[in-house]
mmCIF file of the N, C-alpha and C atoms, coordinates in Angstrom:
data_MODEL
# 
_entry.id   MODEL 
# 
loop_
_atom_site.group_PDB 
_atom_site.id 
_atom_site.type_symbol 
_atom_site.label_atom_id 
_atom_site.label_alt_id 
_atom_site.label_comp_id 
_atom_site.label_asym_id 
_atom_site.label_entity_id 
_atom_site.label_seq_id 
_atom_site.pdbx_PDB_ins_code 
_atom_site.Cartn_x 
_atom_site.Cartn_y 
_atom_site.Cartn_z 
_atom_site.occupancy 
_atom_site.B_iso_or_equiv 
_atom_site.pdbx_formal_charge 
_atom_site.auth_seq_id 
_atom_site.auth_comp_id 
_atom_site.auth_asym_id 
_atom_site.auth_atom_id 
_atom_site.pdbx_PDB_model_num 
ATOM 1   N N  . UNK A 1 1  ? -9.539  1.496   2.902   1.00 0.00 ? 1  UNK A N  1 
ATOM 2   C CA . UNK A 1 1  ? -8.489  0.572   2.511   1.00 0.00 ? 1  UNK A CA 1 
ATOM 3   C C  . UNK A 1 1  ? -8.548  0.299   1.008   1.00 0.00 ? 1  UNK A C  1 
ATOM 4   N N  . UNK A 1 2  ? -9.648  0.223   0.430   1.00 0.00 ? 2  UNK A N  1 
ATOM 5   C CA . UNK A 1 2  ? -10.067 0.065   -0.784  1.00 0.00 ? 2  UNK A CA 1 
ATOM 6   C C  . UNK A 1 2  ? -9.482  1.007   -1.805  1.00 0.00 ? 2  UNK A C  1 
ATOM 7   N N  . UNK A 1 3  ? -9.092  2.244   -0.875  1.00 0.00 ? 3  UNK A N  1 
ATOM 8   C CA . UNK A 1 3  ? -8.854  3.257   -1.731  1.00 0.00 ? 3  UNK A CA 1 
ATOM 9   C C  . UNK A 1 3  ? -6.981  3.638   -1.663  1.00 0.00 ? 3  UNK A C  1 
ATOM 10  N N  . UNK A 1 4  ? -6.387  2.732   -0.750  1.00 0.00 ? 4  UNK A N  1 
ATOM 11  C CA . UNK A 1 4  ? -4.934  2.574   -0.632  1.00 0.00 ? 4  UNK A CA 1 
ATOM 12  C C  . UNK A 1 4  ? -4.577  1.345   -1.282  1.00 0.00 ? 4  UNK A C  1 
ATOM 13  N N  . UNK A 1 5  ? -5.139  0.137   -1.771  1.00 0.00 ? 5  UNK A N  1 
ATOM 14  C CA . UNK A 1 5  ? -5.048  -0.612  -2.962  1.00 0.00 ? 5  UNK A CA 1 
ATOM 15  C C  . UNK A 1 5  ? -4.979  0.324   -4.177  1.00 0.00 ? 5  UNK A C  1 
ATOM 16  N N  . UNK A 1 6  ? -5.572  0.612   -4.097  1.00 0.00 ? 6  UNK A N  1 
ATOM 17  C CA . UNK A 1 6  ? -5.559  1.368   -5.221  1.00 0.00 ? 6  UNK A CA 1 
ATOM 18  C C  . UNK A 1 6  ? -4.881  2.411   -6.107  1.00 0.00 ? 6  UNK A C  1 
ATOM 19  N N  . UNK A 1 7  ? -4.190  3.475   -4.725  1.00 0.00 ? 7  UNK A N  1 
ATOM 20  C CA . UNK A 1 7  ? -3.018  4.134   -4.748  1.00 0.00 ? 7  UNK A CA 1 
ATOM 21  C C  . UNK A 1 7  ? -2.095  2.942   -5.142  1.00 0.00 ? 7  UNK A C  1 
ATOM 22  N N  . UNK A 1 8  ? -1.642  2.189   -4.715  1.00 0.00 ? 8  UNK A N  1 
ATOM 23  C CA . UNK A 1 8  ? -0.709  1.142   -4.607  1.00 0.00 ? 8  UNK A CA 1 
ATOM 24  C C  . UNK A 1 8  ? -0.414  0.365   -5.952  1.00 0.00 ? 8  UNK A C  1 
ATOM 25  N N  . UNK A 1 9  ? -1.862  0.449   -6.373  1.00 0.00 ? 9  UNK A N  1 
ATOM 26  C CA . UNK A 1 9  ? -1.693  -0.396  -8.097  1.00 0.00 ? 9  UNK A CA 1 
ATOM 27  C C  . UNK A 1 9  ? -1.444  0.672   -8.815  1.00 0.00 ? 9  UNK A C  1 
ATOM 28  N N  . UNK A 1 10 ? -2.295  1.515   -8.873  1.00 0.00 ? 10 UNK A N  1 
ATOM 29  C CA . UNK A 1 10 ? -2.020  2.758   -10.265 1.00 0.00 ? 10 UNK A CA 1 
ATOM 30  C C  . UNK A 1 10 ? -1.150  4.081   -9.733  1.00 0.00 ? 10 UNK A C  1 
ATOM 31  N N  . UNK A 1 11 ? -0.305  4.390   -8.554  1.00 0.00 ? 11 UNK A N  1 
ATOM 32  C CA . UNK A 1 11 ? 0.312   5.460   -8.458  1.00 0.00 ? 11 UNK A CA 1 
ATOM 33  C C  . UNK A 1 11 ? 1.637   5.516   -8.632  1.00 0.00 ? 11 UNK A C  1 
ATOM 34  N N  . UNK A 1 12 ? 2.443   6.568   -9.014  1.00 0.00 ? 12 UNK A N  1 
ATOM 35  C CA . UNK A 1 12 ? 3.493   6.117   -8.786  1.00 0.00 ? 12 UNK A CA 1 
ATOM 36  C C  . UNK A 1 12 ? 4.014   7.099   -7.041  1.00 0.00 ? 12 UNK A C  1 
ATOM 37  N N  . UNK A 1 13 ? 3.166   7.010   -6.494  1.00 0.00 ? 13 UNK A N  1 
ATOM 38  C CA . UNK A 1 13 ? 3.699   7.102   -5.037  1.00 0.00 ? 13 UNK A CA 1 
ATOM 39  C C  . UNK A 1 13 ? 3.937   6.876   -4.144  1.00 0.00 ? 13 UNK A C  1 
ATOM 40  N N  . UNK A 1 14 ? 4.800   7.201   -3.336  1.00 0.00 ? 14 UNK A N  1 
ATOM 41  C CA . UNK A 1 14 ? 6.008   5.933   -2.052  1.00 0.00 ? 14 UNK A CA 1 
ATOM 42  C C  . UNK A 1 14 ? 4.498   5.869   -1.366  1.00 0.00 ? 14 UNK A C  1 
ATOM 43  N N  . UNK A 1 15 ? 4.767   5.226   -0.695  1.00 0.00 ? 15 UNK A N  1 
ATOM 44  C CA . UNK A 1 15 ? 4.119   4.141   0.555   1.00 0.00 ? 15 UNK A CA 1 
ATOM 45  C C  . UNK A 1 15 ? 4.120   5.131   1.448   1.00 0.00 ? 15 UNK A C  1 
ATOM 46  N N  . UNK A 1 16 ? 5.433   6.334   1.614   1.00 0.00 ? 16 UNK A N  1 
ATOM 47  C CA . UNK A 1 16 ? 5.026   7.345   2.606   1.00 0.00 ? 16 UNK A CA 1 
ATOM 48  C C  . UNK A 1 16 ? 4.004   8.154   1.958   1.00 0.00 ? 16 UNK A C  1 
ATOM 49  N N  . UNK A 1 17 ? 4.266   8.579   1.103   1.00 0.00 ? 17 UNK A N  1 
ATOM 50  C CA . UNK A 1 17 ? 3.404   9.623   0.196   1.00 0.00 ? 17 UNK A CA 1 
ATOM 51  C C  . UNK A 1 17 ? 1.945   9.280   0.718   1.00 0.00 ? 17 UNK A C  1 
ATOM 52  N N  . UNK A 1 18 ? 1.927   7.697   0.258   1.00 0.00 ? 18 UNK A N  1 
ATOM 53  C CA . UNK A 1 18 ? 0.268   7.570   0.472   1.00 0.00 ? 18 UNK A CA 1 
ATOM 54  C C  . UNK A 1 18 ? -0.546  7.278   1.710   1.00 0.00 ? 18 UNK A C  1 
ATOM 55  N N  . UNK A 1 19 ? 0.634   7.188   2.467   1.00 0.00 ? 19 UNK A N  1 
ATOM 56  C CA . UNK A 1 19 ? 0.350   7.562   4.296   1.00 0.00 ? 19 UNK A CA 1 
ATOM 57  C C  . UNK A 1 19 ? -0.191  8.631   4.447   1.00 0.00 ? 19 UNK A C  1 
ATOM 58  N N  . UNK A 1 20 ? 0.799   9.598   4.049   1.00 0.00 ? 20 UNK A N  1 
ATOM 59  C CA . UNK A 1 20 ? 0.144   10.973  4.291   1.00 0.00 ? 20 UNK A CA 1 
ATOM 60  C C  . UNK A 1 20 ? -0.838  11.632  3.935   1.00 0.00 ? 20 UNK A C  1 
ATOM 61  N N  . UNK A 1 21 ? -1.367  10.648  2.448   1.00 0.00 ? 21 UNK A N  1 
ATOM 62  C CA . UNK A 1 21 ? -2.487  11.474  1.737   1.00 0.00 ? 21 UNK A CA 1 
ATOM 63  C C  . UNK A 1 21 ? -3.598  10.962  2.327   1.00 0.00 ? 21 UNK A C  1 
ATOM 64  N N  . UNK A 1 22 ? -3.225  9.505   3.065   1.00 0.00 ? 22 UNK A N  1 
ATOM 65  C CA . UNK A 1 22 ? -4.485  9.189   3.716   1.00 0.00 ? 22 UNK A CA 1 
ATOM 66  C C  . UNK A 1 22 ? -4.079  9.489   5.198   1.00 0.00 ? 22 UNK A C  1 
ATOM 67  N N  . UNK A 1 23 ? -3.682  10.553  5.641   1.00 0.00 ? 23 UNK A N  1 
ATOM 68  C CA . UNK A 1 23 ? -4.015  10.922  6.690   1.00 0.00 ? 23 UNK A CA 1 
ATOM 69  C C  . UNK A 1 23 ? -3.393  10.065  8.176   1.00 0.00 ? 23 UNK A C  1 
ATOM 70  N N  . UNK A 1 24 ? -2.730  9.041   7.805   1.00 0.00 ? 24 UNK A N  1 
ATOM 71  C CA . UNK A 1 24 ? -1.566  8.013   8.793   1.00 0.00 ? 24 UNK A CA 1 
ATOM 72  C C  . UNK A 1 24 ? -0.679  8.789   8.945   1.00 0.00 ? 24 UNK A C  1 
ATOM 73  N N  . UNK A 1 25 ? 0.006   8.565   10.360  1.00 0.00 ? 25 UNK A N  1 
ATOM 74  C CA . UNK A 1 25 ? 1.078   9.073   10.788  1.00 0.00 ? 25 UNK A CA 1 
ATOM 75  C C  . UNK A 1 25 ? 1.680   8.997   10.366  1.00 0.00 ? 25 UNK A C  1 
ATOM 76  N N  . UNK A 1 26 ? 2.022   7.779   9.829   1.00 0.00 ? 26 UNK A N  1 
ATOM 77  C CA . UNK A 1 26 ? 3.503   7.823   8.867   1.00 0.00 ? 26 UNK A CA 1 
ATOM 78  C C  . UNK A 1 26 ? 2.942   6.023   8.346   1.00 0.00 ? 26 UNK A C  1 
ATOM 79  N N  . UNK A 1 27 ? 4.103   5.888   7.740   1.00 0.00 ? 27 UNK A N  1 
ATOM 80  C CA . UNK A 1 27 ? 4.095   4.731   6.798   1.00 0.00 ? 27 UNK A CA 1 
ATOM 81  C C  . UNK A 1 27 ? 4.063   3.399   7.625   1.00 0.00 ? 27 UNK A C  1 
ATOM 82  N N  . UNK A 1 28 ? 4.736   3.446   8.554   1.00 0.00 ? 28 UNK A N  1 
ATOM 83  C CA . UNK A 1 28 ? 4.768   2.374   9.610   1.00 0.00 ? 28 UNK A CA 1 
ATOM 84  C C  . UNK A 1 28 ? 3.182   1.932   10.105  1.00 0.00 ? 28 UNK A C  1 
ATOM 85  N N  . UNK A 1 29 ? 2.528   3.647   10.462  1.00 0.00 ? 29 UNK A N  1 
ATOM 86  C CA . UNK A 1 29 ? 0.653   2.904   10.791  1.00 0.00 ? 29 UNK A CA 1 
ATOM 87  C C  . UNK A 1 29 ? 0.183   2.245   9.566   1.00 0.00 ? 29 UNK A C  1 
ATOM 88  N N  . UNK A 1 30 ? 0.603   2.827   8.628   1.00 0.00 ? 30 UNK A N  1 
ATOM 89  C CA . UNK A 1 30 ? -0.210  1.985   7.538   1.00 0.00 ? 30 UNK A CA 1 
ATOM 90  C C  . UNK A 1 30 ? -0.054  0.989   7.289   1.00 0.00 ? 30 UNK A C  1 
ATOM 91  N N  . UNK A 1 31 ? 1.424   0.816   7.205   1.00 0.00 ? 31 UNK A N  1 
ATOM 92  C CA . UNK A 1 31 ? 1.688   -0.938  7.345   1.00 0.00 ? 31 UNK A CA 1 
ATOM 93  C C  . UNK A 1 31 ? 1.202   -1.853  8.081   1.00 0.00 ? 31 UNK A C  1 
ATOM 94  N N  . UNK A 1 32 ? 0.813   -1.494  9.367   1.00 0.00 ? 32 UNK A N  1 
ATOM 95  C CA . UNK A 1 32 ? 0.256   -2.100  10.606  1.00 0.00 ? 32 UNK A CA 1 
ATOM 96  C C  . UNK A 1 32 ? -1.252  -2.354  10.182  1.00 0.00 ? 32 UNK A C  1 
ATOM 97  N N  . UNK A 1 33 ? -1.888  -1.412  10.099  1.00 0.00 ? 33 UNK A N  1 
ATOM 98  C CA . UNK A 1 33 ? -3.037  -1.582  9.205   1.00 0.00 ? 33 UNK A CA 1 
ATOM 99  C C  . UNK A 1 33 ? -3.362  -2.205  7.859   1.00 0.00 ? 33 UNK A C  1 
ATOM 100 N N  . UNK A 1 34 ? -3.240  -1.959  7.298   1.00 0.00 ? 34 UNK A N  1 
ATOM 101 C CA . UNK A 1 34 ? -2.918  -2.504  5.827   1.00 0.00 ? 34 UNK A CA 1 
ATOM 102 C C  . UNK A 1 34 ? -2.205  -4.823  5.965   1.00 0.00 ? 34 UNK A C  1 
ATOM 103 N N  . UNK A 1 35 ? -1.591  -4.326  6.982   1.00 0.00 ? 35 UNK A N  1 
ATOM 104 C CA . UNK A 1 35 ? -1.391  -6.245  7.437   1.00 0.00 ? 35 UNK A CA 1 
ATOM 105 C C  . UNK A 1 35 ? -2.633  -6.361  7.948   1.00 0.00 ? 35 UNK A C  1 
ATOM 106 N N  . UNK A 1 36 ? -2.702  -5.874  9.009   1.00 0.00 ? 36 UNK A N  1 
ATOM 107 C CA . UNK A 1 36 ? -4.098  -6.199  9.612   1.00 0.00 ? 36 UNK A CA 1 
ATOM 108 C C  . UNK A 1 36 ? -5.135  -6.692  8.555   1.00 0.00 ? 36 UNK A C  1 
ATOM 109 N N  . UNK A 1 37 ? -5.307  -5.484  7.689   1.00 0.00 ? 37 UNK A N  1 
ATOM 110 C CA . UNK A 1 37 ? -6.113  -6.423  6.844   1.00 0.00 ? 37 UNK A CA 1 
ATOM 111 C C  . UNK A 1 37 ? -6.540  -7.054  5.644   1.00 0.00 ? 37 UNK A C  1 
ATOM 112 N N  . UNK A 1 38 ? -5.478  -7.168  5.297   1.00 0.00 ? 38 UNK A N  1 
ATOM 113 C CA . UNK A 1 38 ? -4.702  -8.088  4.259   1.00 0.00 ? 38 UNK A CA 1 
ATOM 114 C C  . UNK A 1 38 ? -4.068  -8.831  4.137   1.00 0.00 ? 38 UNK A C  1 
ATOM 115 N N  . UNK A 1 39 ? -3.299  -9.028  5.145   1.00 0.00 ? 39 UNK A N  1 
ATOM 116 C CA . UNK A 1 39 ? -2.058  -9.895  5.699   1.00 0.00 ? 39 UNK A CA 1 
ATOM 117 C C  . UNK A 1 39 ? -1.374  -10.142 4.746   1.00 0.00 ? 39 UNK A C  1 
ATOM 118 N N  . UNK A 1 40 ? -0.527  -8.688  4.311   1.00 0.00 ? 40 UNK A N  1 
ATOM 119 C CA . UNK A 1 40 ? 1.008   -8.521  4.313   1.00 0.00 ? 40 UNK A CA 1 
ATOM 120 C C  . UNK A 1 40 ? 0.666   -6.849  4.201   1.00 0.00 ? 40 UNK A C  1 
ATOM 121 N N  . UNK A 1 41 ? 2.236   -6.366  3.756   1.00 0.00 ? 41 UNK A N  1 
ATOM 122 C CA . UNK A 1 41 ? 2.327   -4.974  3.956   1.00 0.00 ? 41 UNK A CA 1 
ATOM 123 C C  . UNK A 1 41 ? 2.172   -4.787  2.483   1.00 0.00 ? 41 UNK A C  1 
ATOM 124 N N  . UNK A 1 42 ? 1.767   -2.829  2.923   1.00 0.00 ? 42 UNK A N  1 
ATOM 125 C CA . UNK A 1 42 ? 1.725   -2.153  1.483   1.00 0.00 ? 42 UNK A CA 1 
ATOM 126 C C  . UNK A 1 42 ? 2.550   -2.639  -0.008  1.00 0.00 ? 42 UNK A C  1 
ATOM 127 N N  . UNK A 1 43 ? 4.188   -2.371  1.189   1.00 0.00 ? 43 UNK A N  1 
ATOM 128 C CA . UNK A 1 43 ? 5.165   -2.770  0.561   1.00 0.00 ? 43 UNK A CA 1 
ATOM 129 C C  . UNK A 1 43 ? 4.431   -4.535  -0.411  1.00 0.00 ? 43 UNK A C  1 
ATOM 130 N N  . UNK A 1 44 ? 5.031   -4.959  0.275   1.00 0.00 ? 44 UNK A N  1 
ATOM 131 C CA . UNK A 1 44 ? 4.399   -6.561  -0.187  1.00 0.00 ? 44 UNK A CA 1 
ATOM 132 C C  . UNK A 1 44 ? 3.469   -6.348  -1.381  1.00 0.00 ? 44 UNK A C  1 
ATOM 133 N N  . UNK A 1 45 ? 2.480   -5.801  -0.755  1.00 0.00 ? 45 UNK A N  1 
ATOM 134 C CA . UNK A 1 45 ? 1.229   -5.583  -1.675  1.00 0.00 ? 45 UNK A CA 1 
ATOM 135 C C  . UNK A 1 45 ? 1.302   -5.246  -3.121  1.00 0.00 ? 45 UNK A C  1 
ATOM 136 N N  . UNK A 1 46 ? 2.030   -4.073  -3.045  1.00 0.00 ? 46 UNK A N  1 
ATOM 137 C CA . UNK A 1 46 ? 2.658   -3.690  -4.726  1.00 0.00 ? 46 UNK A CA 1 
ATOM 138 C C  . UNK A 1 46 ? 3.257   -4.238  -5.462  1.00 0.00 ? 46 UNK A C  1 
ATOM 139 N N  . UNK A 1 47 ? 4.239   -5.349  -4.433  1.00 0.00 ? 47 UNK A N  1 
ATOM 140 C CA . UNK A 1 47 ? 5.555   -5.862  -5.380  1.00 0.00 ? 47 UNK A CA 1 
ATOM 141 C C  . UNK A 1 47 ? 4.662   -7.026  -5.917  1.00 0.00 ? 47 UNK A C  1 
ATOM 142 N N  . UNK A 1 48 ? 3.918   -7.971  -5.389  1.00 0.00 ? 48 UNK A N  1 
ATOM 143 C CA . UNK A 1 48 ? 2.861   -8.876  -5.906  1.00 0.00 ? 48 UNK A CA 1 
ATOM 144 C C  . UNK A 1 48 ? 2.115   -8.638  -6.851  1.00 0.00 ? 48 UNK A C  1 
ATOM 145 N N  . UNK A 1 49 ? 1.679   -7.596  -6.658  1.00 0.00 ? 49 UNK A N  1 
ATOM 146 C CA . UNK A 1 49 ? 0.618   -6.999  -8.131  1.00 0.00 ? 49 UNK A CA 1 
ATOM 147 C C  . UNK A 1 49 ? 1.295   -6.945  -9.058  1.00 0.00 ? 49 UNK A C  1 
ATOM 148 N N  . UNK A 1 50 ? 2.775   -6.167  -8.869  1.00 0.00 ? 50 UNK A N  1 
ATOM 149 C CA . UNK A 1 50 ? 3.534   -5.763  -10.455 1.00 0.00 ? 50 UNK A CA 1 
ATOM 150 C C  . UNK A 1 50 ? 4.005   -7.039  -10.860 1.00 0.00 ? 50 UNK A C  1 
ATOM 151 N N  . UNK A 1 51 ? 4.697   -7.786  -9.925  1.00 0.00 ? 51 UNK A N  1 
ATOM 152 C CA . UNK A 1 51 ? 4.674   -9.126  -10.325 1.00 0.00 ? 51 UNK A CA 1 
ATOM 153 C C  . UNK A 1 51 ? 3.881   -10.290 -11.260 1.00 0.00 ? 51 UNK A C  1 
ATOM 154 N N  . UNK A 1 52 ? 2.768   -9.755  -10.803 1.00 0.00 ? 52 UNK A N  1 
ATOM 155 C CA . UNK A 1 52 ? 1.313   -10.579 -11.424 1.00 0.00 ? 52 UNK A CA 1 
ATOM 156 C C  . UNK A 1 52 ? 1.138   -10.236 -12.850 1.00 0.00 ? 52 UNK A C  1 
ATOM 157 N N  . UNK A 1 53 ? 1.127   -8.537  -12.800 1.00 0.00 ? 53 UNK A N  1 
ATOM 158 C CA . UNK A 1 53 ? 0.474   -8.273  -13.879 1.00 0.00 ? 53 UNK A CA 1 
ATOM 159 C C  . UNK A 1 53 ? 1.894   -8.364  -15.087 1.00 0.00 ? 53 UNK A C  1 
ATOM 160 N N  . UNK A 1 54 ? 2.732   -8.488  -14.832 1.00 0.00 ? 54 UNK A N  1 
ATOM 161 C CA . UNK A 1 54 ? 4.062   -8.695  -15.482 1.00 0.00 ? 54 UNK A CA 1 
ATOM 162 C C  . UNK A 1 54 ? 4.224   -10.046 -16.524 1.00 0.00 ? 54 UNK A C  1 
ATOM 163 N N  . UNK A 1 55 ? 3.422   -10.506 -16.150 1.00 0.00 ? 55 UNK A N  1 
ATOM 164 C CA . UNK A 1 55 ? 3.009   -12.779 -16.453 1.00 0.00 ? 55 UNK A CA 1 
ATOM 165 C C  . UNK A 1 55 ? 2.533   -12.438 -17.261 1.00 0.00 ? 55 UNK A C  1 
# 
């Protein structure tokens, strides 16, 4: 998971892209996962960071 944060801050690749590179069925498991344990989605996840680091 540590390593899909990470895609997420420095890539510029979709949310499917980085499903696939990590090996998820598709973008939907990751989301499921990725809430699980973080509580929110990928999606979410990115738009917060760029947000942040934008301030």
């Amino acid at each position: 998971m540590k390593l899909i944060r990470t895609r997420l801050r420095f890539s510029d690749l979709t949310i499917s892209e980085i499903a696939d590179e990590m090996n998820f069925t598709d973008e939907s498991h990751l989301n499921k996962t990725f809430k699980a344990a973080f509580g929110q989605t990928a999606k979410q996840y990115r738009k917060e960071y760029i947000k942040n680091i934008a301030k």
